[in-house]
VEXDREN-2710 file (C-alpha; in Angstrom, 1 decimal):
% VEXDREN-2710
k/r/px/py/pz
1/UNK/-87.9/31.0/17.1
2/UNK/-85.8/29.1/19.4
3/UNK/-86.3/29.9/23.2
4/UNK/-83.1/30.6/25.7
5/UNK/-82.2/30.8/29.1
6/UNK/-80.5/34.2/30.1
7/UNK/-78.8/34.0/33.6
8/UNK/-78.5/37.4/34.8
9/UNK/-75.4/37.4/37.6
10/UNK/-75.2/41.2/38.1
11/UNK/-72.8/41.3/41.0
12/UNK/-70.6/38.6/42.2
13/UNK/-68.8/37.9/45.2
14/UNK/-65.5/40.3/43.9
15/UNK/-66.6/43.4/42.2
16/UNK/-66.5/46.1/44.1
17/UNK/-67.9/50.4/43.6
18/UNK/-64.2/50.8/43.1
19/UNK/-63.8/48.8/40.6
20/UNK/-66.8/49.6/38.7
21/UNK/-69.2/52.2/39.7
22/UNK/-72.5/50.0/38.4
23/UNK/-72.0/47.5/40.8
24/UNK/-75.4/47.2/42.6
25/UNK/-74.6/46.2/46.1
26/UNK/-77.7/46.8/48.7
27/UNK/-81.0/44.8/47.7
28/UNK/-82.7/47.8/46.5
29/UNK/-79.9/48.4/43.6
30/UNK/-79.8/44.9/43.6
31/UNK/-83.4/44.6/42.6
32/UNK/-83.3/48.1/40.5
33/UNK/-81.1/45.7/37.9
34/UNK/-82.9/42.4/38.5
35/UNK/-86.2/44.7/37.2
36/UNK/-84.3/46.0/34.4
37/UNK/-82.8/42.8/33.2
38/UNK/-86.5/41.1/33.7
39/UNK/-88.1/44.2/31.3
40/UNK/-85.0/42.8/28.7
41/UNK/-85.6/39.3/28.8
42/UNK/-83.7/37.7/31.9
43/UNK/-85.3/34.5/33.1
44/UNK/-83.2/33.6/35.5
45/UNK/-81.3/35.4/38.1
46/UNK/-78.1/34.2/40.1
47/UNK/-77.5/36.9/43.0
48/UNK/-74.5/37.4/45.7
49/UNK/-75.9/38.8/48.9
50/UNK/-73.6/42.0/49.9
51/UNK/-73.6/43.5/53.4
52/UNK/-75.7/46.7/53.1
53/UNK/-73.2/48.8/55.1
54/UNK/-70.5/47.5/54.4
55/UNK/-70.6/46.4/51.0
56/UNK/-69.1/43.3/51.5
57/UNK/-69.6/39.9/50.7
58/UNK/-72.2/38.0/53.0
59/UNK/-73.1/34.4/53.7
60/UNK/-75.7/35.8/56.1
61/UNK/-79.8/34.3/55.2
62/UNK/-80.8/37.8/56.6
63/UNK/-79.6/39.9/53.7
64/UNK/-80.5/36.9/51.4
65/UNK/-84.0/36.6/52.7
66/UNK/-84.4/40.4/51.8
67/UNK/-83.0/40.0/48.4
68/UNK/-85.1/37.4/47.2
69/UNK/-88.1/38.4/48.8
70/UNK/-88.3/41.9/47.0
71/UNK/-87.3/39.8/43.8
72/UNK/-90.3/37.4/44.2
73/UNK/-92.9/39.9/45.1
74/UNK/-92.2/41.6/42.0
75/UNK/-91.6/38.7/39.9
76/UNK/-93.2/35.3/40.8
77/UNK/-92.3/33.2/38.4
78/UNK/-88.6/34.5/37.8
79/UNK/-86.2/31.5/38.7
80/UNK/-83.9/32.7/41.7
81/UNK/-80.5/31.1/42.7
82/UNK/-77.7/32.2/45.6
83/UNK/-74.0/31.6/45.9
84/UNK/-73.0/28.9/48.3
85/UNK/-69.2/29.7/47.7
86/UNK/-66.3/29.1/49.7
87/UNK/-64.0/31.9/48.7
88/UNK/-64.8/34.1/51.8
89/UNK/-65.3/31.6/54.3
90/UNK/-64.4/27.6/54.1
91/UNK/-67.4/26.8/56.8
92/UNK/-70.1/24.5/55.9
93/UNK/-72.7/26.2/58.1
94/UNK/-72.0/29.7/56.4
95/UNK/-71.8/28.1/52.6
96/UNK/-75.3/26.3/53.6
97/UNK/-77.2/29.1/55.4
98/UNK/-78.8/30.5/52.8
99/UNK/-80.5/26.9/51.9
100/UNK/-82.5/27.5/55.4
101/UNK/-85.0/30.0/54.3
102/UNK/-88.6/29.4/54.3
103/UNK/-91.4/30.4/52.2
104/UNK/-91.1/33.2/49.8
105/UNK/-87.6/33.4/50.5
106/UNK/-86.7/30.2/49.5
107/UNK/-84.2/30.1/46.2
108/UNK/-85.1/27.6/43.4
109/UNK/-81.5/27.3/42.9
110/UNK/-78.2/27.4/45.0
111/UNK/-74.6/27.3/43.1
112/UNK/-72.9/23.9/44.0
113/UNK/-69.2/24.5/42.4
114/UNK/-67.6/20.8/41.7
115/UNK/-63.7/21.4/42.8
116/UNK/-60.9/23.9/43.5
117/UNK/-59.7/26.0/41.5
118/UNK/-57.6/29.1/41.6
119/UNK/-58.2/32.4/40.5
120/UNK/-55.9/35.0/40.1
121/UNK/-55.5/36.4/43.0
122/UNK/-57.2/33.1/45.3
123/UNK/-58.5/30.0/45.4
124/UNK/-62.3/28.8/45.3
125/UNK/-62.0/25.3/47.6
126/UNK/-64.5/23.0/47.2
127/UNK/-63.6/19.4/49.1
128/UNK/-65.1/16.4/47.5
129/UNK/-67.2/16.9/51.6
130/UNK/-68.1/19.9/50.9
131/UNK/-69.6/19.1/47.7
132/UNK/-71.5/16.6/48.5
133/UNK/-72.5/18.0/52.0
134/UNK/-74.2/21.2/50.2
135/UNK/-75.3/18.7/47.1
136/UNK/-77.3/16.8/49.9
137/UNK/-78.8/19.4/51.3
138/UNK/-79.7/21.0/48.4
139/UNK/-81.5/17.7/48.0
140/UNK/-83.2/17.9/51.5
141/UNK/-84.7/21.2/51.1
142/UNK/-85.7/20.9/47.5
143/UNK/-83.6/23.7/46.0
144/UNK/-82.1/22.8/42.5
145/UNK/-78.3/23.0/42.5
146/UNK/-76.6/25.1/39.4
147/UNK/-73.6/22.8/39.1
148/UNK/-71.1/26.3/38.0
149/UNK/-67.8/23.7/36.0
150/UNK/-64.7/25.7/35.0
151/UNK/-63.2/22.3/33.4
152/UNK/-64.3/19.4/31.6
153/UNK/-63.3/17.3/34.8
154/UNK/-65.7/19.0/37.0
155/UNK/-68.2/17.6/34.5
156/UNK/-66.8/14.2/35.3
157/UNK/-67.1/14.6/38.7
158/UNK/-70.8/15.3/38.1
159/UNK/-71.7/12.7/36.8
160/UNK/-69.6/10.4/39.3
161/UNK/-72.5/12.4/41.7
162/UNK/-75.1/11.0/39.9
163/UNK/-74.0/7.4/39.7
164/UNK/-73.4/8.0/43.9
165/UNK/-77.2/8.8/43.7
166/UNK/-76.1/12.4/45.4
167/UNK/-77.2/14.8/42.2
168/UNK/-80.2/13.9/40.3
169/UNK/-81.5/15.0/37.3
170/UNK/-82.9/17.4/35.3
171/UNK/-79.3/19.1/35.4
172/UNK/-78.3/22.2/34.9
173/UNK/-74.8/23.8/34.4
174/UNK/-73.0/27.1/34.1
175/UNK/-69.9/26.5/32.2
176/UNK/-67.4/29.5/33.0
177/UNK/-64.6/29.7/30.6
178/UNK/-61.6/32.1/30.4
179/UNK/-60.0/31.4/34.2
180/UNK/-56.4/32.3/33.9
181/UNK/-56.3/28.6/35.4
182/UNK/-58.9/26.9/33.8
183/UNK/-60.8/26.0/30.6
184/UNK/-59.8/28.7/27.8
185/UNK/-62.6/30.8/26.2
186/UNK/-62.3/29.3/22.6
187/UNK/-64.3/26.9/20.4
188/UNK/-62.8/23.6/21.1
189/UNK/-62.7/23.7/24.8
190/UNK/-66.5/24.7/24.9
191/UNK/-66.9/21.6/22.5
192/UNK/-65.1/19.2/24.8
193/UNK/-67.3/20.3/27.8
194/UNK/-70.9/20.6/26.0
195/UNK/-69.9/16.9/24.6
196/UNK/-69.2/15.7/28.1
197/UNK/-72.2/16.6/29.8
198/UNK/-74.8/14.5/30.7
199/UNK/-77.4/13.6/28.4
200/UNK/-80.3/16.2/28.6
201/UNK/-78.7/18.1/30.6
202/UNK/-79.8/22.1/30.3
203/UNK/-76.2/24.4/30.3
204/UNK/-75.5/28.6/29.4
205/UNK/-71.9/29.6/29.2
206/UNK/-70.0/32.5/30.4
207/UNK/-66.5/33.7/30.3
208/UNK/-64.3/35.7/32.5
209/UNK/-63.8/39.3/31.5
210/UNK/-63.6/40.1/27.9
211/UNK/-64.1/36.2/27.5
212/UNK/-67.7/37.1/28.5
213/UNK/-69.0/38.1/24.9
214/UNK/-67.7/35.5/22.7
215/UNK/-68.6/32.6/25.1
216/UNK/-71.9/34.2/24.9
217/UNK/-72.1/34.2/21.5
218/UNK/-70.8/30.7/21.1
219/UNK/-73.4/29.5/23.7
220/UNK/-76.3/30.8/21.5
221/UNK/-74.4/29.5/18.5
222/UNK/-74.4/26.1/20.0
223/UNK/-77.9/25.5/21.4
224/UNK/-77.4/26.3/24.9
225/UNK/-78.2/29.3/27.5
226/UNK/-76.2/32.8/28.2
227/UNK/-74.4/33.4/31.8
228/UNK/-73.8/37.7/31.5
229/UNK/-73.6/40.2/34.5
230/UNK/-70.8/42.3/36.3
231/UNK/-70.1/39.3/38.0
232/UNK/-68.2/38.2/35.4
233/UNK/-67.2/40.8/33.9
234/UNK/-66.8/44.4/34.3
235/UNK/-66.0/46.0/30.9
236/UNK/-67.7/46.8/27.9
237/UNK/-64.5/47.0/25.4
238/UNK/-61.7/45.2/25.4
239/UNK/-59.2/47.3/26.3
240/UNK/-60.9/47.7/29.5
241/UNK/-61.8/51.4/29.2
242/UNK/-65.2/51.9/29.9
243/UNK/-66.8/50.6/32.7
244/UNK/-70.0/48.6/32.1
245/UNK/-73.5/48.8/33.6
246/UNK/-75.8/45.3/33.5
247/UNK/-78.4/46.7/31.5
248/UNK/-75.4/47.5/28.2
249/UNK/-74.2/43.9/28.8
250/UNK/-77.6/42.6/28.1
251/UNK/-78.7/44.7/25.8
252/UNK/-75.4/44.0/23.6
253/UNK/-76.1/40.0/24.2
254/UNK/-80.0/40.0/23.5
255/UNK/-79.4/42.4/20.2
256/UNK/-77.1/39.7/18.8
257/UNK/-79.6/37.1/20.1
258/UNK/-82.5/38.8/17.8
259/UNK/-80.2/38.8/14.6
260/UNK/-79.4/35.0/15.6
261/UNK/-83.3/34.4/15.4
262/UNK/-83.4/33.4/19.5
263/UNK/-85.4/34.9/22.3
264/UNK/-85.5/34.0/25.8
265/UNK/-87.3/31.6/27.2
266/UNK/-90.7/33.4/29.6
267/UNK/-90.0/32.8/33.5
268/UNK/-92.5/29.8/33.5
269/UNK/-90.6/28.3/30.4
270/UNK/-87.9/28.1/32.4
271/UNK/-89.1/27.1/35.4
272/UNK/-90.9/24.0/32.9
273/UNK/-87.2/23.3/31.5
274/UNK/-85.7/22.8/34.9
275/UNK/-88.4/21.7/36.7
276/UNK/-89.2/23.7/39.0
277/UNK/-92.7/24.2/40.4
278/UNK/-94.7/27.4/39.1
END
């Protein structure tokens, strides 16, 4: 039976109560669907800190450090990444805070996105600075960066990284497919960027709202990992009238997965696969 990785994203920087009603927001709901996902088959987790009162986005190591420190006490060996995005606030100090925590709340992984982009209703900027700032740090405190592409020339860019000696391998990637103003969710651009990437690298795919499932499906189809949380997406049909919780999106995903003949990968599978310490 081939072995997967299954990147659990259960809340994002966007989603919001209103929007969807699952939405876990403080680190105990947070960790409620991180334990849930784990008793499924997750093996990875990618998390957005939230401000407990408010419920808003936070770049602040505080709320991070309390996050990943109930995740780790209750699962070692689970691989744990954080958001470095720019979307709520373009300063390098915020984006990199969260790579200054010590000890058991230190993230094996940080999100390092390789350009701009827009969204519909904003932009995600990421300078060519910026990039390589947060890539170099990433390198300094020995936290793996999951390089999130939403087009094939974001792969490029990647590897002109590497040849700069600024990323190093093994390499991971999160391609996100369905932007309104990026690669389409559909066979042929997943081919292009799968092709492009570098050699040995590890990737999952994910799309952008109903985009979710069949990039999914495609990912396992095609040897590589699954991306699948409310981050992404917040519905479990596609006409958008039933809200979903985290725990339906991966139990759809991981019953599909079974017929396929795939599993995921245990947490120190991964952590082998990407090299990360036990």
């Amino acid at each position: 039976m081939r072995k997967f990785l299954l990147n659990f994203t259960p809340n994002g920087m966007i989603p919001s109560r209103e929007m969807n009603p699952h939405v876990p927001i403080t680190p105990d709901e947070i960790l409620r669907d991180v334990r849930d996902a784990v008793a499924l088959g997750a093996n990875m987790v990618h998390v957005h800190a939230r401000d407990p009162e408010t419920g808003h986005p936070t770049h602040r190591k505080e709320v991070y450090g309390s996050i990943i420190r109930s995740i780790r006490s209750a699962f070692p060996d689970l691989v744990i990444g954080v958001s470095t995005s720019g979307r709520h606030w373009p300063e390098f100090e915020k984006r990199a805070e969260v790579l200054n925590l010590e000890g058991i709340e230190k993230p094996d992984m940080a999100s390092l996105t390789l350009g701009s982009l827009n969204f519909n209703t904003g932009a995600s900027v990421n300078s060519p600075d910026m990039i390589q700032s947060l890539a170099r740090r990433m390198h300094e405190r020995g936290i793996t960066p999951e390089l999130e592409v939403f087009d094939a020339g974001m792969i490029n860019y990647a590897k002109y990284l590497e040849r700069k000696g600024i990323l190093k391998p093994p390499f991971y990637f999160n391609l996100i497919l369905g932007n309104i103003a990026c690669a389409q969710a559909d066979p042929l651009h997943l081919g292009v960027m799968i092709r492009d990437l570098p050699s040995g690298s590890l990737w999952s795919a994910g799309g952008v709202g109903r985009a979710q499932l069949p990039m999914n499906v495609m990912a396992l189809a095609s040897g590589g990992g699954v991306r699948i949380g409310l981050e992404d997406n917040l519905w479990i049909d596609d006409a958008r009238s039933q809200p979903a919780s985290n725990r339906e999106l991966l139990v759809r995903i991981l019953e599909i997965a079974s017929r396929m003949g795939l599993a995921p990968c245990t947490h120190r599978e991964a952590r082998a696969l990407l090299g990360l310490p036990s």
